[in-house]
TIBAZA-427096 format. One record per residue: residue number from 1; residue in three letters; x, y, z of N, C-alpha, C in turn. Coordinates in nm, 2 decimals, m for minus. Layout:
// residues N
<atom n="NUM" res="ala" n_x="X" n_y="Y" n_z="Z" ca_x="X" ca_y="Y" ca_z="Z" c_x="X" c_y="Y" c_z="Z"/>
...
// end
This chain:
// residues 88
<atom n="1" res="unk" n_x="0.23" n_y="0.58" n_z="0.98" ca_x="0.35" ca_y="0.60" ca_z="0.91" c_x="0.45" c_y="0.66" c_z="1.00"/>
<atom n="2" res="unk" n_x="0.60" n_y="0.63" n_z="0.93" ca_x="0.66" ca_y="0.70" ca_z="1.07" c_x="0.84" c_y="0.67" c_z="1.01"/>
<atom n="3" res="unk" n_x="0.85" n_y="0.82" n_z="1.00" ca_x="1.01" ca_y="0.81" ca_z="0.88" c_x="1.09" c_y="0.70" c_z="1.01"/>
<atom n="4" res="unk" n_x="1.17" n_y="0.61" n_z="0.88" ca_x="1.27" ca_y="0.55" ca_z="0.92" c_x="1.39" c_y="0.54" c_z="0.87"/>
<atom n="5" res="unk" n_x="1.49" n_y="0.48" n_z="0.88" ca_x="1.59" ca_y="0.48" ca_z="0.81" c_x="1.61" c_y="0.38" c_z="0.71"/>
<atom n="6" res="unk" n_x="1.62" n_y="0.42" n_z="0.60" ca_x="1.60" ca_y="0.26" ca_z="0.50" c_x="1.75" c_y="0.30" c_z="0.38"/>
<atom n="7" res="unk" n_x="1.79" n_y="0.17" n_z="0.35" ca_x="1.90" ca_y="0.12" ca_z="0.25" c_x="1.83" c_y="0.21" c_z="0.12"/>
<atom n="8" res="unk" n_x="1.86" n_y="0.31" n_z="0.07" ca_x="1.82" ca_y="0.37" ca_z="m0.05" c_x="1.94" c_y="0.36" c_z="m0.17"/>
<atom n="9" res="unk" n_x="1.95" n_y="0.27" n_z="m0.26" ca_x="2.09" ca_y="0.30" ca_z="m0.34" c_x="2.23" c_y="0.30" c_z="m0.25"/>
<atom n="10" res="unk" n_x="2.28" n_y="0.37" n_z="m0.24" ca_x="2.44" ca_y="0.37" ca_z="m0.18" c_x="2.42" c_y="0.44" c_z="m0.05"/>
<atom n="11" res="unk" n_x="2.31" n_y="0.50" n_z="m0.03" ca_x="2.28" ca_y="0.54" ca_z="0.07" c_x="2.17" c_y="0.57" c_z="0.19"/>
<atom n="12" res="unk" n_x="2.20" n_y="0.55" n_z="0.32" ca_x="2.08" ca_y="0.59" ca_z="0.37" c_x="1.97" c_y="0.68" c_z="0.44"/>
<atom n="13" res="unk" n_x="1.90" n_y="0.66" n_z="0.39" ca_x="1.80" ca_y="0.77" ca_z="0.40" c_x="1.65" c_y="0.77" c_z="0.47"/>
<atom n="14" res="unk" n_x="1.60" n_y="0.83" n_z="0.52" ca_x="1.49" ca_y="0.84" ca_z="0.59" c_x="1.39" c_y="0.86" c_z="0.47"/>
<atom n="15" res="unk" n_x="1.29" n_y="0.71" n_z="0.50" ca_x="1.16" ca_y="0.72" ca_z="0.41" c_x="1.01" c_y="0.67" c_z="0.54"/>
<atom n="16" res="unk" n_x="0.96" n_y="0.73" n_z="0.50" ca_x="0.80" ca_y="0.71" ca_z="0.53" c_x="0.80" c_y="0.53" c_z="0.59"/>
<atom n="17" res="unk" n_x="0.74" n_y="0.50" n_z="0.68" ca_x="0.74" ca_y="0.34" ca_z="0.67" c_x="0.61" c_y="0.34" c_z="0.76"/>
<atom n="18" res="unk" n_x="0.54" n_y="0.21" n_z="0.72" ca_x="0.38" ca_y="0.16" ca_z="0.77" c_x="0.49" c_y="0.14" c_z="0.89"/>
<atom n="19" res="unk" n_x="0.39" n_y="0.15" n_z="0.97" ca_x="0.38" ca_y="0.06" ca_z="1.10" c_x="0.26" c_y="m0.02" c_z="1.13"/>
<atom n="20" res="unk" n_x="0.25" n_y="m0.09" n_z="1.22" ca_x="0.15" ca_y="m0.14" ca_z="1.25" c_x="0.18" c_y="m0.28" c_z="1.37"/>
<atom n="21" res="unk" n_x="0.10" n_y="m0.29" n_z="1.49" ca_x="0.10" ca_y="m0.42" ca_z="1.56" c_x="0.12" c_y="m0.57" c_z="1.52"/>
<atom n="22" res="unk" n_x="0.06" n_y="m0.55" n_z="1.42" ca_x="0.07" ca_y="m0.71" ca_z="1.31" c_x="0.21" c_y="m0.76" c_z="1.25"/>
<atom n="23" res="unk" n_x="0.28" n_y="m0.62" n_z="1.23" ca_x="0.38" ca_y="m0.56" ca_z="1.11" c_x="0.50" c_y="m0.59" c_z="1.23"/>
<atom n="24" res="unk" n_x="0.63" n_y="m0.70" n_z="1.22" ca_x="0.70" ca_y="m0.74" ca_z="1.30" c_x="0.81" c_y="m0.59" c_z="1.30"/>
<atom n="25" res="unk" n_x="0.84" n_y="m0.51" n_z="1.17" ca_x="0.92" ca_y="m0.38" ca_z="1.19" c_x="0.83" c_y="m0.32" c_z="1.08"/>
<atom n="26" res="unk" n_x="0.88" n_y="m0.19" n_z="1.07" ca_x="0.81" ca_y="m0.08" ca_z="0.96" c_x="0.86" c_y="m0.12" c_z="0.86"/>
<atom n="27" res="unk" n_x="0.79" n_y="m0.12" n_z="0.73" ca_x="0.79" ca_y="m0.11" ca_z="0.63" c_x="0.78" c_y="m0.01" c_z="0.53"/>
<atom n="28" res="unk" n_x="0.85" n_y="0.01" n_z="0.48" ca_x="0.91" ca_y="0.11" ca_z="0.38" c_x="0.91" c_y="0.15" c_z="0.23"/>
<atom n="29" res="unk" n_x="0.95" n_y="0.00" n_z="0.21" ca_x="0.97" ca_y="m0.09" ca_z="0.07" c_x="0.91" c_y="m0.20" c_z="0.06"/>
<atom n="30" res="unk" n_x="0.81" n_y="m0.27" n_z="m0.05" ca_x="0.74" ca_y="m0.43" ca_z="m0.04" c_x="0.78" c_y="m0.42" c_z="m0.23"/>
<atom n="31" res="unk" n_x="0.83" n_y="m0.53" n_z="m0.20" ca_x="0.89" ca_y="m0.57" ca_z="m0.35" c_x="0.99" c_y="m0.43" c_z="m0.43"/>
<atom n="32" res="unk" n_x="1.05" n_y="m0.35" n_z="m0.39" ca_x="1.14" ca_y="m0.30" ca_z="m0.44" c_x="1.04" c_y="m0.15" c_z="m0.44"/>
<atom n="33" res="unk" n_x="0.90" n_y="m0.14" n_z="m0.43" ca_x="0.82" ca_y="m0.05" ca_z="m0.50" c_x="0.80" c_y="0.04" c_z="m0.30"/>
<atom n="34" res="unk" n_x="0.83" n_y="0.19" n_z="m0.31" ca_x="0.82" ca_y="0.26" ca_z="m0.23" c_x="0.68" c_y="0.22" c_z="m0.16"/>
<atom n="35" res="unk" n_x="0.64" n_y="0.23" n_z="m0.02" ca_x="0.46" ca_y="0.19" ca_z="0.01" c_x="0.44" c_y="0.32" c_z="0.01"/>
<atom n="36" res="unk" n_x="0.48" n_y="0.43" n_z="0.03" ca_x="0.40" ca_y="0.54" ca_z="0.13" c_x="0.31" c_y="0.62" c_z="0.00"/>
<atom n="37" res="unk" n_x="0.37" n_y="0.68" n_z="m0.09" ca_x="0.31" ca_y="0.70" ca_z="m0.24" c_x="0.18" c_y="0.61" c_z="m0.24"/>
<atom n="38" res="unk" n_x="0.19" n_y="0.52" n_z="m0.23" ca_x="0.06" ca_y="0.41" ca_z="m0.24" c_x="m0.05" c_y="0.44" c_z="m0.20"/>
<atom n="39" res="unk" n_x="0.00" n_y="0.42" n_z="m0.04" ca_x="m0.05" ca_y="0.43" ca_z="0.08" c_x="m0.17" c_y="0.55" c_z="0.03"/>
<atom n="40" res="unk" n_x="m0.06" n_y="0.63" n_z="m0.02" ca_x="m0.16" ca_y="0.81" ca_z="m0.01" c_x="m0.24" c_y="0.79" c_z="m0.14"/>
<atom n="41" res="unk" n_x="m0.25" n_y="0.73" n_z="m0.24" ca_x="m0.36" ca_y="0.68" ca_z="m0.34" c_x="m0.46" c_y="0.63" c_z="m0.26"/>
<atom n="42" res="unk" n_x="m0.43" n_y="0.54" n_z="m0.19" ca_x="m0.57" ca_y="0.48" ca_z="m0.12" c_x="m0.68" c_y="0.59" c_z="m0.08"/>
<atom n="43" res="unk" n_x="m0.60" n_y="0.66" n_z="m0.01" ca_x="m0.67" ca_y="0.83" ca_z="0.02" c_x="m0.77" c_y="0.92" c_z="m0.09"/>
<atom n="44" res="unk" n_x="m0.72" n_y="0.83" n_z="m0.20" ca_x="m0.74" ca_y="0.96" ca_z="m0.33" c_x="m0.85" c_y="0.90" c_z="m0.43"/>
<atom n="45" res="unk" n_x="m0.85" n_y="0.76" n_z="m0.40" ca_x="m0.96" ca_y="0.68" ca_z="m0.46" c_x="m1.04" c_y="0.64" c_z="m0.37"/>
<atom n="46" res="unk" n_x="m1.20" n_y="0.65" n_z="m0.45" ca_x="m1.32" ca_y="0.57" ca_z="m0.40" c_x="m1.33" c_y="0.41" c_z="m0.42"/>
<atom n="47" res="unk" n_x="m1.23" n_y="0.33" n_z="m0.44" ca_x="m1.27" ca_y="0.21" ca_z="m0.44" c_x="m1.11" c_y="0.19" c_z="m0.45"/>
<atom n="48" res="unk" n_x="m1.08" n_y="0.03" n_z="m0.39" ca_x="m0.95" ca_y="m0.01" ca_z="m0.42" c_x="m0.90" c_y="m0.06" c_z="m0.55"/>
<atom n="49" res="unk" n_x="m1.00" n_y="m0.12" n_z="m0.63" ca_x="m0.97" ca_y="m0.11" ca_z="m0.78" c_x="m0.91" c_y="m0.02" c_z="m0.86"/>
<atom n="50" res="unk" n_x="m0.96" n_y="0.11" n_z="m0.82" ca_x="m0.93" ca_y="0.26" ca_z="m0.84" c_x="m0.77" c_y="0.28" c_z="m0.82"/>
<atom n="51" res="unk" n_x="m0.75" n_y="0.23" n_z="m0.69" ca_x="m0.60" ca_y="0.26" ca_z="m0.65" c_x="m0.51" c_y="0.11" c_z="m0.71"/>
<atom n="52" res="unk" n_x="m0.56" n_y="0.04" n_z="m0.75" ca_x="m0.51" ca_y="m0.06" ca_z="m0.82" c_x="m0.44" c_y="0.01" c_z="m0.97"/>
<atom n="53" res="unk" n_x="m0.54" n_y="0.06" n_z="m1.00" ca_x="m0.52" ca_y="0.07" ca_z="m1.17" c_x="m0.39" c_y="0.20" c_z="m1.12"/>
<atom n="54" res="unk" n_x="m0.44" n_y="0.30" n_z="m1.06" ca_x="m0.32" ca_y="0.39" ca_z="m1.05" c_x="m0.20" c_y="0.37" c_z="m1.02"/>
<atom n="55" res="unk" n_x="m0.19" n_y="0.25" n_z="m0.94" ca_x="m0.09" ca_y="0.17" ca_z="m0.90" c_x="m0.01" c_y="0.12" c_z="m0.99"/>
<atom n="56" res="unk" n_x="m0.07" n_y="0.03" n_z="m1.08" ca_x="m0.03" ca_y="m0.06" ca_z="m1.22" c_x="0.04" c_y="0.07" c_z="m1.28"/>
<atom n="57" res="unk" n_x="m0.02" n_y="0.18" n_z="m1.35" ca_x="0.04" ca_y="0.27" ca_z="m1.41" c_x="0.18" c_y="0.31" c_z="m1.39"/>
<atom n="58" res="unk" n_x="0.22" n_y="0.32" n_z="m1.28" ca_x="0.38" ca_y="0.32" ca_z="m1.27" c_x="0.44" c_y="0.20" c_z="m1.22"/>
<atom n="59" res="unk" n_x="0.39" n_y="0.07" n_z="m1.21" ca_x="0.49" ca_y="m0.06" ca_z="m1.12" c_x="0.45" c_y="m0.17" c_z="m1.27"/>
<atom n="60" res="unk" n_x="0.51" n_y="m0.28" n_z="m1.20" ca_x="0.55" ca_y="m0.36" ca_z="m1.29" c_x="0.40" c_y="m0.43" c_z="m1.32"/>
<atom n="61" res="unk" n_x="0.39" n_y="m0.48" n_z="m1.40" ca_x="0.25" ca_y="m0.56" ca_z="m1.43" c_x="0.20" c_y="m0.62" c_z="m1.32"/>
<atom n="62" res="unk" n_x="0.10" n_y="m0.65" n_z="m1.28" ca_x="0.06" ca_y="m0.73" ca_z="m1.18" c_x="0.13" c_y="m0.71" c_z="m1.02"/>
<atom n="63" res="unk" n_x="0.22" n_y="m0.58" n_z="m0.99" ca_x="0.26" ca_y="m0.57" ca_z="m0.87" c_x="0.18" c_y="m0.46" c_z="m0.79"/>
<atom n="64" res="unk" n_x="0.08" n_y="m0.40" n_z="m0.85" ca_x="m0.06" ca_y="m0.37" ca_z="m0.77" c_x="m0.14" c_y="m0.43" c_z="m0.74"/>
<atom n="65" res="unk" n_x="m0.14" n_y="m0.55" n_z="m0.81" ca_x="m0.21" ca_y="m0.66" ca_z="m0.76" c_x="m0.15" c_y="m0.71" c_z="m0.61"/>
<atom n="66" res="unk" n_x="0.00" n_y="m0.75" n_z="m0.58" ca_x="0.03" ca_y="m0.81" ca_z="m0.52" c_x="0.04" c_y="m0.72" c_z="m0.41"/>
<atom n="67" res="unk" n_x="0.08" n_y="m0.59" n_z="m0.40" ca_x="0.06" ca_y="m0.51" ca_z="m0.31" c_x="m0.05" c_y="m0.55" c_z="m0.23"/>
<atom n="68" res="unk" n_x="m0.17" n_y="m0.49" n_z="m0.26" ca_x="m0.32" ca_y="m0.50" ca_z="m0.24" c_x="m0.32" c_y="m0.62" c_z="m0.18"/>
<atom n="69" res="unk" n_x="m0.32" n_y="m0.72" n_z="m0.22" ca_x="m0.29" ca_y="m0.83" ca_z="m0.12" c_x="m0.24" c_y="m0.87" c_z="m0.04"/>
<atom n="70" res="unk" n_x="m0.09" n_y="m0.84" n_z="m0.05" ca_x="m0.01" ca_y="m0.82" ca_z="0.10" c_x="m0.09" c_y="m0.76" c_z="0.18"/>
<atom n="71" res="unk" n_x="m0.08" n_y="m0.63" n_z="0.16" ca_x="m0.24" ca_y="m0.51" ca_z="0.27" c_x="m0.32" c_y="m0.61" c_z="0.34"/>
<atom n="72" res="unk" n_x="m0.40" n_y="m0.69" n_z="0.25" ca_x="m0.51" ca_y="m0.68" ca_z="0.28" c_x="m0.51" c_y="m0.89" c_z="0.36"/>
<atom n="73" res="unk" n_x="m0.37" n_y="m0.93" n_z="0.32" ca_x="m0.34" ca_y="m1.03" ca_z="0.43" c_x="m0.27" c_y="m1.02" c_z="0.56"/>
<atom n="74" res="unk" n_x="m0.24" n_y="m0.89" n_z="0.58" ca_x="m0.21" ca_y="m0.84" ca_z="0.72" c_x="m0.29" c_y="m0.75" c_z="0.79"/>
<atom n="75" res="unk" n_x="m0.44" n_y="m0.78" n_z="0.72" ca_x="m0.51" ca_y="m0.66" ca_z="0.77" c_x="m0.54" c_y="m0.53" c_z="0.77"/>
<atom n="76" res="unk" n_x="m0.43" n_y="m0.49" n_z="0.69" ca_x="m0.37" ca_y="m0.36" ca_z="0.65" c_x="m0.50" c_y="m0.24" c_z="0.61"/>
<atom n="77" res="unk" n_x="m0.57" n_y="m0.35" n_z="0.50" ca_x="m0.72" ca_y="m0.31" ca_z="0.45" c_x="m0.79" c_y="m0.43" c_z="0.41"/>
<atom n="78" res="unk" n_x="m0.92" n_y="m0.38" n_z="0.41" ca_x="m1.03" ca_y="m0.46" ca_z="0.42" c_x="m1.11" c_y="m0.44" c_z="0.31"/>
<atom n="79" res="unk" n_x="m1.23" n_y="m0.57" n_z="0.28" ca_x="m1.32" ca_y="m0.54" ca_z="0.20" c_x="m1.42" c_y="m0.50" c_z="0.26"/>
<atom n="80" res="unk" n_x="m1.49" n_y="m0.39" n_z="0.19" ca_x="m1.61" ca_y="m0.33" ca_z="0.20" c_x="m1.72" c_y="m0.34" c_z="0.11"/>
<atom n="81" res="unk" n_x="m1.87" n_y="m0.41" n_z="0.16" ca_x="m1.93" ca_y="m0.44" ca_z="0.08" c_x="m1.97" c_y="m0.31" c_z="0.00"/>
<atom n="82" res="unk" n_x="m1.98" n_y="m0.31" n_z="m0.11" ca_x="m2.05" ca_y="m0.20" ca_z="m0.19" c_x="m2.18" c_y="m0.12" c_z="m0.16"/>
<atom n="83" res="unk" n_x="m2.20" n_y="m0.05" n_z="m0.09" ca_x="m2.35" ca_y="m0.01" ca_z="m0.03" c_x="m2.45" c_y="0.01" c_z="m0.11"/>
<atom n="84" res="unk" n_x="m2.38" n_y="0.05" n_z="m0.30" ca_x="m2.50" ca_y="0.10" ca_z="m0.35" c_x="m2.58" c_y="m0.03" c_z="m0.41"/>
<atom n="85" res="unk" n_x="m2.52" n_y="m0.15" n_z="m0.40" ca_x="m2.59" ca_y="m0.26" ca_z="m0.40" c_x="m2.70" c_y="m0.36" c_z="m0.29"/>
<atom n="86" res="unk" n_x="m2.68" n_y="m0.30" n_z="m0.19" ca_x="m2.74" ca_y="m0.29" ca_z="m0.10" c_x="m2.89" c_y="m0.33" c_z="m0.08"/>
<atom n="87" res="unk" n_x="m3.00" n_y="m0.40" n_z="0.00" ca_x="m3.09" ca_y="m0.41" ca_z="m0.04" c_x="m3.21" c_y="m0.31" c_z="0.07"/>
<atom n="88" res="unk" n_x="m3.30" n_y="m0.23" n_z="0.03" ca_x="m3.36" ca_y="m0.12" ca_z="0.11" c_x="m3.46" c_y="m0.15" c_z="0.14"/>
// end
């Protein structure tokens, strides 16, 4: 992450934005909905479902869905097999 300058309403303001090698500039905003807030859910949940639903709770229907997938078609995040299914 790494403040940038972004179009906020009438004015501009320095927000939080991903970066990344993949990422042709920083990102800030994906669909109108702030990332960095997000971002820090991922942190706060044990599974991305988790950060899904928290997600949903303040964005538009199905735009934690779409998030999560953007992420996770730029590599952003990954799936991780479930370990407690695991076989020993």
């Amino acid at each position: 992450m790494r403040d940038t300058p972004c179009h906020v309403g009438d004015a501009i303001e320095r927000r939080p934005a991903l970066t990344h090698p993949d990422l042709a500039r920083p990102v800030a905003f994906l669909g109108g909905c702030e990332l960095a807030p997000l971002l820090d859910d991922l942190e706060l949940c044990t599974t991305l479902g988790e950060a899904i639903g928290a997600w949903e709770a303040g964005l538009p229907a199905g735009r934690g869905q779409d998030i999560a997938a953007w992420l996770h078609r730029r590599r952003l995040i990954e799936v991780v097999p479930d370990s407690s299914h695991a076989a020993s």
